[in-house]
C-alpha positions in Angstrom: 6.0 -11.9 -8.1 2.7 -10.7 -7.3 1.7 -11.3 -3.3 -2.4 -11.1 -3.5 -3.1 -10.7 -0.2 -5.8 -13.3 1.3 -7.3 -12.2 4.2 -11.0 -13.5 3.7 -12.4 -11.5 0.4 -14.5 -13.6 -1.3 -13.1 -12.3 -4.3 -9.6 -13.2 -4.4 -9.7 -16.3 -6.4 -11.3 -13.7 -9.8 -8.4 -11.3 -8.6 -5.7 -14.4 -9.3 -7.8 -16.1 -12.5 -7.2 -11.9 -13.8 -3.8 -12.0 -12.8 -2.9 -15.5 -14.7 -5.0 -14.5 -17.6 -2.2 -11.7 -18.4 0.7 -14.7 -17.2 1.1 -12.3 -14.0 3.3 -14.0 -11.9 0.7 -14.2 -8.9 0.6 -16.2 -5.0 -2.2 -15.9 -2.8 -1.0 -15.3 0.7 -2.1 -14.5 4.3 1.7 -14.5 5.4 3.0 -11.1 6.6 6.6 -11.7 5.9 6.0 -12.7 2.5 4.2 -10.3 1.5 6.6 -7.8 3.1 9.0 -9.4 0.3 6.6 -9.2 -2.6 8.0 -6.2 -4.9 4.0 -5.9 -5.7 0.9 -6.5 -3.6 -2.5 -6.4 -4.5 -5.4 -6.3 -1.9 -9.3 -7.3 -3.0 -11.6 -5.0 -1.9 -14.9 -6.3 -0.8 -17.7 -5.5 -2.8 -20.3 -3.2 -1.0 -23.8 -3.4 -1.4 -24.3 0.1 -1.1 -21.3 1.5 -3.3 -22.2 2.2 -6.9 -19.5 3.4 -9.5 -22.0 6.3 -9.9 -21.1 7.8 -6.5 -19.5 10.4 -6.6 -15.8 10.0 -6.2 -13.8 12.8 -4.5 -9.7 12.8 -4.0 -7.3 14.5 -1.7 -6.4 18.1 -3.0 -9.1 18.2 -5.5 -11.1 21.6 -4.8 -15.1 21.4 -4.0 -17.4 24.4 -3.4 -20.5 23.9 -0.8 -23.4 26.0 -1.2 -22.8 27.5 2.5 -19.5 27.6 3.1 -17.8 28.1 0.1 -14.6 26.7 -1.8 -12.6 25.0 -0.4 -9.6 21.9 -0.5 -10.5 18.2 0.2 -7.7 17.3 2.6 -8.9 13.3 3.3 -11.6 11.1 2.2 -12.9 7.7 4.4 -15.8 5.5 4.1 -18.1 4.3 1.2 -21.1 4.2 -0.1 -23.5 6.8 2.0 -21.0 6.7 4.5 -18.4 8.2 2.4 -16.9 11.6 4.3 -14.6 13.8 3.0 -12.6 16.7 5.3 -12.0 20.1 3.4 -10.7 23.1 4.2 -12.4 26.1 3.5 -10.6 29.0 1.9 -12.5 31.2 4.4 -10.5 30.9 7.5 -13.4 31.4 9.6 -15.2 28.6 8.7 -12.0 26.6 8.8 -11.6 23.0 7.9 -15.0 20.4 8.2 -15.8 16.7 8.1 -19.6 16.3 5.3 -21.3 13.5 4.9 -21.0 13.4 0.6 -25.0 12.0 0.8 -26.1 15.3 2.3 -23.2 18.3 1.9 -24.3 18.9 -2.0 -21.1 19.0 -2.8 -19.6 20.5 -6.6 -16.3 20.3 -8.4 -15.1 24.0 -8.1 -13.7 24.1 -11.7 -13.3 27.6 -11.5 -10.7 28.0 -9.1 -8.6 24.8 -10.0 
């Protein structure tokens, strides 16, 4: 059983018509305890207005290079949107590790050092 978790998305009823349309075994549910129980759980995301899928997208251990401070090693990621942060630290010890703001840090993949 799939527990799809109900806690106001206005998308969870396309979440559950996907799940049925592959014969998912799928229950919409705001209970804690049963979804505690659920061997799988699936939670909607909300769809925000300011996300695209062409923003750039950014995961934990994946190495970036900034144009003042270097290479370094994404260590989180939070937010969306233009509010999506990320924390890296820097290889350089003295510049140690910083929250950016992806919008403005002009951020780039650091393929050379991977």
């Amino acid at each position: 059983m799939i527990a799809v978790v109900d806690y106001g998305a206005s998308n969870v009823p396309s979440v559950l018509r996907g799940l049925r349309a592959v014969q998912a075994d799928a229950t919409v549910t705001a209970d804690p305890e049963t979804v505690r129980r659920a061997p799988r759980v699936v939670v909607p995301e909300e769809f925000a207005e300011d996300a695209s899928q062409d923003a750039p997208r950014y995961s934990t251990g994946e190495r970036v290079r900034h144009r003042k401070f270097g290479s370094g090693v994404v260590r989180a990621v939070s937010g969306m949107g233009r509010d999506l942060k990320v924390t890296v630290e820097f290889d350089d010890t003295a510049i140690g590790t910083k929250q950016l703001l992806v919008a403005y840090a002009g951020l780039e993949r650091d393929w050379e050092s991977a």
